[in-house]
MARBA-749935 format. One line per field, with one value per residue (C-alpha): residue number from 1; x, y, z. Coordinates in Angstrom, 3 decimals, padded with zeros to 6 digits. Example, Ala and Ser with C-alpha at 12.3 -4.5 7.8 and 13.67 -1.06 7.14 Angstrom:
% residues 2
num	1,2 $
xx	012.300,013.670 $
yy	-004.500,-001.060 $
zz	007.800,007.140 $
//
This chain:
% residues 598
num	1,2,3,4,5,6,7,8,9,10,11,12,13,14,15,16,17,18,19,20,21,22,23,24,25,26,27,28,29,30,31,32,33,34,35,36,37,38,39,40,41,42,43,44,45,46,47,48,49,50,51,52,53,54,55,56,57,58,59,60,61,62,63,64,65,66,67,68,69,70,71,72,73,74,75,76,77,78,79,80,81,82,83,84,85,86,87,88,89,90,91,92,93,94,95,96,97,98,99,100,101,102,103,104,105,106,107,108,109,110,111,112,113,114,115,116,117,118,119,120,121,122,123,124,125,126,127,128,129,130,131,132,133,134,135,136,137,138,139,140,141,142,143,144,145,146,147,148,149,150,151,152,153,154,155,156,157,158,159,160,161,162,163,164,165,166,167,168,169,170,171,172,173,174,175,176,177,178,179,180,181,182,183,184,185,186,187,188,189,190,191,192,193,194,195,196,197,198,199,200,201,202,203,204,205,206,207,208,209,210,211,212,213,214,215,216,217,218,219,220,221,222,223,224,225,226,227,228,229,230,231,232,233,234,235,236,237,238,239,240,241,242,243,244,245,246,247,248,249,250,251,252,253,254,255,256,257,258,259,260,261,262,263,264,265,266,267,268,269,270,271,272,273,274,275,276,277,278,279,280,281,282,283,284,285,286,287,288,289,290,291,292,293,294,295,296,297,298,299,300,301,302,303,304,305,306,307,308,309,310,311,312,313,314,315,316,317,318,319,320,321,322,323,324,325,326,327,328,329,330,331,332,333,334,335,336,337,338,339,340,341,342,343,344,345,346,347,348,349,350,351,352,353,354,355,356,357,358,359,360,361,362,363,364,365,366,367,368,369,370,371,372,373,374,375,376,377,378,379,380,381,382,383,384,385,386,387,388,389,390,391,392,393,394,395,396,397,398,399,400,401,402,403,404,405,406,407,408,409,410,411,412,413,414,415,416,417,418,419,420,421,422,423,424,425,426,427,428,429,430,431,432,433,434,435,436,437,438,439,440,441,442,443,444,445,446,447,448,449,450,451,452,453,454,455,456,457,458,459,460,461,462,463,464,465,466,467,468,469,470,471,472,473,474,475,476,477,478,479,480,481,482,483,484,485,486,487,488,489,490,491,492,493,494,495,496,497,498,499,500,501,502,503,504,505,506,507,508,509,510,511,512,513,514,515,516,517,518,519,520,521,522,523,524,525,526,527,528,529,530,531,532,533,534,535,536,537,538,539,540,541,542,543,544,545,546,547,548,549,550,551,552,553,554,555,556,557,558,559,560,561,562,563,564,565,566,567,568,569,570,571,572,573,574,575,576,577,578,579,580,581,582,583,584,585,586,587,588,589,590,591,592,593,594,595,596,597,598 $
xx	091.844,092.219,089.052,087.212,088.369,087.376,083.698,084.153,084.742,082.155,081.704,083.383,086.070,086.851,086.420,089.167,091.353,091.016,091.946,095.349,096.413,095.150,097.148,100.251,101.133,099.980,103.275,106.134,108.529,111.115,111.120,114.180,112.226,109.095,107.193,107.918,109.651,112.605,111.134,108.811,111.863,113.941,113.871,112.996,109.165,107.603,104.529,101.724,101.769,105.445,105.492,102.795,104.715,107.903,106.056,104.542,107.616,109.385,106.181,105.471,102.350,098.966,095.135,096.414,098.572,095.906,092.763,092.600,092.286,093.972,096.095,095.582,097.079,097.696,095.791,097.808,098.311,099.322,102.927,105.843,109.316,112.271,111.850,114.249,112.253,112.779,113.777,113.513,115.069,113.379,115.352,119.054,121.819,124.042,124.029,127.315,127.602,126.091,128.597,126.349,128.596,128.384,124.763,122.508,120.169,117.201,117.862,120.518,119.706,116.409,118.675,121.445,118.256,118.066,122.697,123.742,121.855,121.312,121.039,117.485,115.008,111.679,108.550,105.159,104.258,108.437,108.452,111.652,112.174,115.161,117.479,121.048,120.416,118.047,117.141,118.420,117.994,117.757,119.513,117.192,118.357,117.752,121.672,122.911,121.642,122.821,122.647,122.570,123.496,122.163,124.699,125.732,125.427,127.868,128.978,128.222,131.975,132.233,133.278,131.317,129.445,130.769,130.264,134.061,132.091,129.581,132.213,134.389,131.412,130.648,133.867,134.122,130.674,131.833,134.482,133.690,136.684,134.673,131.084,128.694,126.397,128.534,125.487,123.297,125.640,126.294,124.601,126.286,129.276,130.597,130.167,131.790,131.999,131.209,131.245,131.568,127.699,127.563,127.653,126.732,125.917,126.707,124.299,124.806,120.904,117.734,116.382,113.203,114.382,117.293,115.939,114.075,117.062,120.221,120.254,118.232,119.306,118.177,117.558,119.713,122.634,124.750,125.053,124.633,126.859,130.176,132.634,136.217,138.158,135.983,136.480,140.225,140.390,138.318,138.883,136.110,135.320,134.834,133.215,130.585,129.712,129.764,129.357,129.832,126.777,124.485,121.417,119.418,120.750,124.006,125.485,126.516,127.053,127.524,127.671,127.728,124.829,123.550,122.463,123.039,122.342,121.262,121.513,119.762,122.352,122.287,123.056,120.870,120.292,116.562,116.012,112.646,114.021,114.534,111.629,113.283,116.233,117.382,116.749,117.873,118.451,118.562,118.990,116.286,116.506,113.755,110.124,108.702,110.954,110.407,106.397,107.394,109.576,106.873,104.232,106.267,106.795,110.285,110.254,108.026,108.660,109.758,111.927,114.491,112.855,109.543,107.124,106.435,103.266,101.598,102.659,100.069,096.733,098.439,099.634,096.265,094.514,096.257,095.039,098.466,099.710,098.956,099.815,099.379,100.127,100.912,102.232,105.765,107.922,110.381,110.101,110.634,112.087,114.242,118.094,118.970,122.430,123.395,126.914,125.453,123.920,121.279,120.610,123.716,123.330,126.877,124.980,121.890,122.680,120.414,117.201,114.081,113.213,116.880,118.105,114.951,116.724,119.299,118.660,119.696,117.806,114.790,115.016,115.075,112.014,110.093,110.919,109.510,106.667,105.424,105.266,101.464,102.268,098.390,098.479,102.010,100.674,097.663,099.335,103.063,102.237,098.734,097.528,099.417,101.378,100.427,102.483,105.112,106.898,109.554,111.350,109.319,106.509,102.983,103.205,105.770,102.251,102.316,105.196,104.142,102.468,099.559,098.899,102.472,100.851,099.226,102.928,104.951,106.595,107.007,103.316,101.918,101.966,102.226,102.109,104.678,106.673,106.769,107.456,110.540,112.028,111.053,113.006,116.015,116.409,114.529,110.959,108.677,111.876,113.276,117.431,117.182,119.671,118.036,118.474,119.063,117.673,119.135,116.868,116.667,114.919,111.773,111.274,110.886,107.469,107.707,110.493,108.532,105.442,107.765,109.535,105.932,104.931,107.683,107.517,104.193,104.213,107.116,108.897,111.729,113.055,114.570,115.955,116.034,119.322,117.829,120.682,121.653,120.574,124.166,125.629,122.561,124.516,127.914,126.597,124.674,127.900,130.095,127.475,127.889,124.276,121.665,119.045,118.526,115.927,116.406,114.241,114.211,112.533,112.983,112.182,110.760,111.798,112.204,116.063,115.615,114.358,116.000,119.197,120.031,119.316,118.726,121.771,125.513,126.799,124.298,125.284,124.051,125.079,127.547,129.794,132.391,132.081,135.394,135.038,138.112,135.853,132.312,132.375,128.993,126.585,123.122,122.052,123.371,122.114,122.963,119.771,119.049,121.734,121.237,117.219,117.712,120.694,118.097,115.414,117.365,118.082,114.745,112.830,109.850,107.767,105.827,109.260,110.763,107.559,107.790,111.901,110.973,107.848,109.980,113.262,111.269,109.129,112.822,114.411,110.894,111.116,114.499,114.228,116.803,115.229,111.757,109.946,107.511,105.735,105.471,105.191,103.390,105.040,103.584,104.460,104.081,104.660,102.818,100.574,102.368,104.431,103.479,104.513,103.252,101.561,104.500,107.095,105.376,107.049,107.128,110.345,111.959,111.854,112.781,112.469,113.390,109.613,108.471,107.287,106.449,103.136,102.512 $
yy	117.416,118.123,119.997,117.223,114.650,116.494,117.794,113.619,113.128,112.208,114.975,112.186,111.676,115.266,115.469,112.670,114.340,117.275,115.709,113.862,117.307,118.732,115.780,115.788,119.405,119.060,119.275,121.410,122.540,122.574,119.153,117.876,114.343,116.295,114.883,111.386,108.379,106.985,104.035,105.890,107.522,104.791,102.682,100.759,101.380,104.273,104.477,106.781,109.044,109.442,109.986,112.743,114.195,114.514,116.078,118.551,119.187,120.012,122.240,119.699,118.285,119.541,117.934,116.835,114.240,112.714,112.937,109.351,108.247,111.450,110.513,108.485,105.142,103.791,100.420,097.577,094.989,091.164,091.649,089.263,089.525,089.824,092.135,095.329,098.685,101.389,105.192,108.262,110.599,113.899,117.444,116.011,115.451,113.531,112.113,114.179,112.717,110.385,111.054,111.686,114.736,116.252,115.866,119.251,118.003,116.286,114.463,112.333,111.951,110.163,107.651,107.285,106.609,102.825,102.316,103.935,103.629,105.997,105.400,106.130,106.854,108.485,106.705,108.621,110.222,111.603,109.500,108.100,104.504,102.011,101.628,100.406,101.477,098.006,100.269,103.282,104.979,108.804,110.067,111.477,115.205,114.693,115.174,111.828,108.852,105.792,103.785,099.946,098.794,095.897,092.769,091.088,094.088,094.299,097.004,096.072,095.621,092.634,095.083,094.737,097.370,098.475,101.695,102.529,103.583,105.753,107.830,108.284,108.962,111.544,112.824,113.536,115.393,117.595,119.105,121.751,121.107,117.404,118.367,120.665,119.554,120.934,122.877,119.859,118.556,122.198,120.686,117.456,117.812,114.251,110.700,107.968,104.382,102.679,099.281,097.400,097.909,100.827,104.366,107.466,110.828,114.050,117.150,120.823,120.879,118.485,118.195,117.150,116.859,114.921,111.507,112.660,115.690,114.590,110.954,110.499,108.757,110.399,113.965,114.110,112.985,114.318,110.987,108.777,105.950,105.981,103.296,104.178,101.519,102.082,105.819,105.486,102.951,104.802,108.566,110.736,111.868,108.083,107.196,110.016,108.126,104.223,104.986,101.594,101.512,098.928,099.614,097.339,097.993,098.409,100.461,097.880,100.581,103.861,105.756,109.498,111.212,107.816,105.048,103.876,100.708,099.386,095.940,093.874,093.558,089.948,089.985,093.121,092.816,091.896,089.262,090.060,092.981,094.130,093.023,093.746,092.320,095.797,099.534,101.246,105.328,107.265,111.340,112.803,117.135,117.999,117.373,115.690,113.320,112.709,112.179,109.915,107.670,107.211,106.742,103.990,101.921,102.775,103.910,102.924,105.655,109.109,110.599,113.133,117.150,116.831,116.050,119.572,120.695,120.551,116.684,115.895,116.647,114.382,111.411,111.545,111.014,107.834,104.849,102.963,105.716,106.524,110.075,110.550,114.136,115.154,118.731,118.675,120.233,122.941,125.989,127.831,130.892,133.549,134.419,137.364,138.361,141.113,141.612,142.774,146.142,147.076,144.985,145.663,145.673,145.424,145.074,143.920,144.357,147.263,148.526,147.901,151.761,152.532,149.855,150.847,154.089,152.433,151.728,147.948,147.276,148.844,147.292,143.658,145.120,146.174,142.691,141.197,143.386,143.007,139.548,138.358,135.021,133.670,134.215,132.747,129.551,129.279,129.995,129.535,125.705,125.097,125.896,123.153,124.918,127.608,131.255,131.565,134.333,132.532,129.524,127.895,125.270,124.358,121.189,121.894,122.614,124.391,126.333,127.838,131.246,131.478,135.146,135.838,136.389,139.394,140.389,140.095,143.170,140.784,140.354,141.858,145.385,146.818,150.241,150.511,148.067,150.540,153.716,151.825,151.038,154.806,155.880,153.558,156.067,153.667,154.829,152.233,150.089,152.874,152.572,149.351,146.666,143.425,140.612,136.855,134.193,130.822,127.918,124.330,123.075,122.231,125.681,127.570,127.739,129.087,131.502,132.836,133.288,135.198,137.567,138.293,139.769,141.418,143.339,143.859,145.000,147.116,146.997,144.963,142.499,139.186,136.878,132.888,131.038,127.295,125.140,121.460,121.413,120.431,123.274,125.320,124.598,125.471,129.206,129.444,127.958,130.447,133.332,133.679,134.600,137.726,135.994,132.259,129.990,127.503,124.444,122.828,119.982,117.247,120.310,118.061,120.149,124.248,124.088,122.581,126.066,128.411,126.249,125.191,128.317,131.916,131.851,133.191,130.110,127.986,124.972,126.612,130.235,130.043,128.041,128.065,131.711,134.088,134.938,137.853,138.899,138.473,138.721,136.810,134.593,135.678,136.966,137.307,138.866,138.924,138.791,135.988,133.974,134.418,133.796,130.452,129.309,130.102,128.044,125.214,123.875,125.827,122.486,125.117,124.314,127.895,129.601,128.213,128.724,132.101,132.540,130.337,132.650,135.447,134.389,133.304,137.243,138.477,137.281,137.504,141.534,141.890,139.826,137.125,135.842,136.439,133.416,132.268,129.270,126.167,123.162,120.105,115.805,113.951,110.362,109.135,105.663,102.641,101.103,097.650,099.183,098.579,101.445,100.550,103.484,103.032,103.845,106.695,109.601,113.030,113.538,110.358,107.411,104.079,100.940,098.349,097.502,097.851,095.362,094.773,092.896,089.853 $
zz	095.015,099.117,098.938,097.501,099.233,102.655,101.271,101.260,105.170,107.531,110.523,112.791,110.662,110.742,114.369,114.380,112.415,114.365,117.464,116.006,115.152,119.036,120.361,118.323,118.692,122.326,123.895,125.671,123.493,126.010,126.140,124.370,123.202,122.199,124.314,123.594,125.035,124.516,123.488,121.259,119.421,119.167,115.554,113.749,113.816,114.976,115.877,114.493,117.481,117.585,113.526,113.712,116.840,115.008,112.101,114.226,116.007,112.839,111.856,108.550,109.977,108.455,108.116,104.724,106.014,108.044,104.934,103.935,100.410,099.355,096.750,093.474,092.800,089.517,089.148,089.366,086.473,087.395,088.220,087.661,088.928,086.586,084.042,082.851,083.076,080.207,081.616,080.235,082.163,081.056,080.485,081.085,078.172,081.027,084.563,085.257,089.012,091.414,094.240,097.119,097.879,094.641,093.512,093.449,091.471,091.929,088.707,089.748,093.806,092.215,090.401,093.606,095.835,094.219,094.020,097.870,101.282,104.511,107.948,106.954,103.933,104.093,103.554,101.182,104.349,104.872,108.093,108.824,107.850,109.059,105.429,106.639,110.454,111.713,114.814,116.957,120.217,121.763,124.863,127.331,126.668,122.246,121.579,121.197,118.363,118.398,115.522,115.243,111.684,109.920,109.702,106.888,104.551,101.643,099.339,095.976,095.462,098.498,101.331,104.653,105.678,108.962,111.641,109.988,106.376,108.074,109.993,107.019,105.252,107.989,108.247,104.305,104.281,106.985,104.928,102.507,100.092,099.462,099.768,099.140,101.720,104.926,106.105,106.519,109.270,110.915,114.278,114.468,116.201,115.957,115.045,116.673,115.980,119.461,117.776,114.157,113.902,116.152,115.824,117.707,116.761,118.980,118.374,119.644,120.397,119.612,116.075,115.086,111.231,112.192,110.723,107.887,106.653,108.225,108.239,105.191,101.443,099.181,099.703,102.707,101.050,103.650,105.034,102.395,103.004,100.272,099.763,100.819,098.763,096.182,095.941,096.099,093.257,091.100,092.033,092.778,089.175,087.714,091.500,090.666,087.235,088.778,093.074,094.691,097.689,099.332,097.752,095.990,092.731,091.226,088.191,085.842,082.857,082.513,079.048,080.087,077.576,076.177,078.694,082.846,083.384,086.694,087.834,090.314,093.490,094.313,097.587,098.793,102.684,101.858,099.993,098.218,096.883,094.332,092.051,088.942,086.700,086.053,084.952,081.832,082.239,079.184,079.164,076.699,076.949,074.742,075.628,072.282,071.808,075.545,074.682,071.474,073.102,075.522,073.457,071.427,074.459,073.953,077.477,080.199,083.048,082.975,085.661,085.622,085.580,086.041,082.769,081.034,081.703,077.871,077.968,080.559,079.412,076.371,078.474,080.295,077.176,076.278,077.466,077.433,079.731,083.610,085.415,089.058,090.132,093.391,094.976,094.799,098.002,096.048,094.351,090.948,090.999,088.933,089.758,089.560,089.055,091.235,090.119,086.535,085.656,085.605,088.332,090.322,094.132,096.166,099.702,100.841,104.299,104.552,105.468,102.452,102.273,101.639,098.758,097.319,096.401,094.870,091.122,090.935,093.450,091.716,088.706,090.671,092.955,089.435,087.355,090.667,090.786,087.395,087.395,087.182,089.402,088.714,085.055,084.370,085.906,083.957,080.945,081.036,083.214,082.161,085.706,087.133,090.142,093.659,093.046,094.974,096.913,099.144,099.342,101.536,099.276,100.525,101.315,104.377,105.970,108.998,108.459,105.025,105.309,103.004,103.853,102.218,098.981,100.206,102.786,100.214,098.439,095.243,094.798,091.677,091.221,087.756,088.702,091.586,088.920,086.238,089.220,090.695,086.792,086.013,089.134,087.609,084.386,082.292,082.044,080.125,079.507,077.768,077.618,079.390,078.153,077.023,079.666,078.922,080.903,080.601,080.945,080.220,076.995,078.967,080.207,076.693,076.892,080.574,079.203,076.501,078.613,081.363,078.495,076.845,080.462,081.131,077.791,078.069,082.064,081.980,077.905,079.199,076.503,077.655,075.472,076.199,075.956,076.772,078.039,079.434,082.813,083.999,081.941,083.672,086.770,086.309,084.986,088.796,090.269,088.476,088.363,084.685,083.557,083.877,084.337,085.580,086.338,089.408,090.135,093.177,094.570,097.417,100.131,102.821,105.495,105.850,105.681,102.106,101.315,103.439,104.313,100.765,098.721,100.704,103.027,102.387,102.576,100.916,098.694,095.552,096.040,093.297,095.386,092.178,091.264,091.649,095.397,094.951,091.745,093.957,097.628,097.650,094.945,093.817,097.637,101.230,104.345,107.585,108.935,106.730,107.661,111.649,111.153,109.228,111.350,114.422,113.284,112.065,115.873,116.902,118.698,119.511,116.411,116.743,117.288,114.362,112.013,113.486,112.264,109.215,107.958,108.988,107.030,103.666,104.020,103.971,101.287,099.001,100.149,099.791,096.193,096.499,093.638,091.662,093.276,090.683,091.553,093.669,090.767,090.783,090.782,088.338,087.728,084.320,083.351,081.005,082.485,081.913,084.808,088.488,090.215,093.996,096.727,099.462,096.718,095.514,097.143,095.707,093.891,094.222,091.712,093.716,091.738,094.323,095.116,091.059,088.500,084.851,084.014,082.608 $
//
């Protein structure tokens, strides 16, 4: 669609767009403000300059961002207000938690996006919007934020909304035994209430994600604002199913595994929003009854996993229904579990050329190598997806490395494949153990297309144990499985990728598994851990493409995972539902701007 679009472009509209991207990574990166003002980095607008800036100082910023017309918008029926809009929340038996600290999925972060607020929340373009900050300001040096809140914002349960709920909501993210998002705030070193609707943040160094990662609702969720009296009235396991925030709505039901009902909050800080009475969230795992409930008009919008791939070209051929795919910032890849023979590897804290001697290794190194990456997305996802090799997804622009396809030592090589599992003592899959890969419901098809190349590459047999996603979760957490596939989405920023998933200490590096029993989760290096911890307060954006391309080339090398492909986020919905362009942000499913038709 990119390509098109561009053939599209006039020569001076490409000259244009060539010199925003000159101008915006036209700068010192010494310069702790990026080149910018004060004024220019302050809230709660910022200007186009300062916005493309920021994105090039983070290394997000490509031509792609700056092609307009790029992406497709549903047409728009005659709206009304009021109205209660029909979920279907697509490859989930439960929303198990919607406790900002405990969510690791994108699943339920979409749903806590429209209940609890941020500082800020990302716009289509993953610029940094004002939510419950009205404005802020940056010290001179890039180490200090200082937040003004809005006034008169209310929890949904009465409280006021004060500086006091975003340092205890601070304070609780910080610590490991409450949250799993710790690493998120590893450069903020404090936050301090200065007033009732003031509060400052302390960083070790500058960083450029700090508004769009940090301080962000939704994906962020390290500082998504909780509600202290709420939390110790409820507890945190019943807080997780009914969170008391500021957003704009409200959880007025919730019927683990059947139904969550949202409500319109009343006294939301803006008063035009929301548009709608309510929403109605219902968990559906398996992919027809998905497409029938659809189809009915039972449901009117899908969100949840995204929409398996053999129910688009379907939903695109029905004229009640409207899709509008866009690239999707995550990753799907392949645990595997290196705590189990035959894939056993005790330490990858050493050189390539030796663990490649070591048979666990080089059975992970030949499942890796056998995998056809162009041909399991044409046929396994219906060509809808890039091959991957790292962490690290397209659409984070400038600091993806195309050329890794070709670097990698995970790209396809049948031969070499069938050498290394030779060299294991099981020569054409000969005396090799059959492996089982859990997946969710949705990913059968995937599955089956994975297990039919591996048997036909190398005569491996893998068997598919298909699982709720939630239960999916607890095996990673606990490393109970051989095989596993993890999802991810919401990576706006390169310490989604690296951050999140490829370091030691990483949220979902089986964070509940026997640490006596398993030293470490799926992966850990050394070298990892200092390269992504390096780039994460790295305000040089070349430098920290340099230690980001560098960090994602060696964990796809040293196989922390067969990395598989980059998907696709397509919204479905009916076309009686007005889903507008400014809500439309890849992953995310905020309803507060929405409407049903007449």
């Amino acid at each position: 669609m990119l390509r098109n679009r561009v053939a599209q472009l006039s020569e001076r509209q490409k000259a244009e767009i060539a010199e925003e991207l000159r101008e915006a990574y036209e700068f010192d990166p010494r310069d702790p403000l990026f080149g910018l003002s004060k004024a220019q980095l302050g809230g709660p607008r910022l200007e186009r300059r300062a916005v493309l800036r920021l994105m090039a100082a983070a290394g997000t910023l490509t031509a792609a961002h700056l092609v307009p017309g790029l992406v497709s918008r549903p047409a728009v029926a005659q709206a009304k207000r009021g109205g209660i809009l029909e979920g279907g929340w697509s490859g989930v038996s439960e929303i198990r938690t919607l406790d900002p600290a405990r969510i690791d999925q994108v699943e339920q972060f979409q749903i806590s996006s429209n209940v609890l607020s941020g500082l800020t929340h990302i716009n289509r373009d993953f610029v940094a919007q004002p939510d419950i900050a009205a404005d802020w300001e940056v010290s001179d040096d890039g180490t200090e934020y200082t937040f003004h809140l809005r006034e008169g914002v209310t929890f949904h349960n009465g409280d006021p909304l004060t500086a006091d709920d975003v340092v205890f909501t601070f304070q609780r993210s910080k610590d490991p035994a409450q949250s799993i998002h710790t690493q998120v705030l590893v450069n903020v070193l404090d936050a301090v209430k200065v007033d009732d609707l003031t509060v400052r943040f302390k960083l070790a160094r500058p960083q450029a994600s700090f508004l769009v990662k940090t301080t962000e609702r939704a994906s962020g969720r390290a500082l998504t604002i909780v509600n202290r009296r709420a939390l110790s009235e409820l507890g945190e396991a019943q807080y997780g199913l009914t969170p008391v925030g500021t957003g704009p709505f409200r959880v007025a039901e919730h019927v683990s595994g059947q139904v969550l009902r949202l409500a319109a909050f009343e006294n939301y800080y803006d008063p035009e929003r929301p548009k709608l009475e309510g929403v109605n969230i219902r968990p559906i795992v398996e992919a027809e009854p998905l497409a029938a409930a659809l189809e009915a008009g039972d449901i009117q919008i899908v969100g949840g996993a995204p929409v398996p791939a053999e129910l688009i070209e379907r939903f695109e051929a029905n004229p009640e229904i409207l899709v509008d795919i866009q690239p999707r910032p995550g990753f799907y890849a392949i645990y595997m579990n290196p705590w189990r023979d035959p894939m056993r590897v005790e330490d990858f804290n050493k050189p390539l050329d030796e663990l490649l001697k070591e048979p666990g290794f080089m059975v992970r190194a030949a499942l890796a190598r056998a995998l056809d990456r162009e041909r399991f997305v044409e046929v396994g996802n219906f060509g809808y997806g890039v091959p991957s090799y790292g962490s690290i997804n397209p659409a984070l622009g400038f600091m993806y490395d195309p050329a890794i396809a070709e670097k990698s030592k995970q790209r396809y090589q049948p031969d070499s494949a069938r050498e290394l599992l030779a060299g294991a003592g099981f020569p054409n899959g000969e005396g090799m153990p059959p492996l089982t890969l859990t997946i969710v419901p949705d990913d059968r098809r995937r599955g089956q297309v994975l297990a039919d190349i591996m048997q036909r590459e190398l005569g491996v047999e893998i068997k598919l144990d298909a699982v709720d996603v939630t239960i999916l979760g607890d095996r990673r957490d606990r490393l109970d499985f051989d095989l596993l596939v993890q999802n991810s989405g919401g990576d706006f920023d390169p310490d989604d990728g690296l951050v999140d998933f490829m370091t030691t200490d990483s949220k979902f590096n089986a964070n509940a598994r026997d640490k006596a029993k398993y030293p470490f989760g799926y992966f850990s290096d050394q070298e990892v851990d200092r390269l992504v911890a390096e780039q994460s307060v790295t305000p040089d954006p070349q430098r920290r493409r340099e230690l980001v391309q560098e960090a994602n080339l060696l964990t796809s090398d040293k196989v922390a995972a067969m990395f598989v492909f980059h998907p696709v986020s397509p919204l479905v919905l009916r076309k009686e539902v007005n889903f507008p362009a400014e809500s439309r942000i890849p992953d995310l499913r905020d309803f507060d701007l929405v409407t049903l038709s007449s």
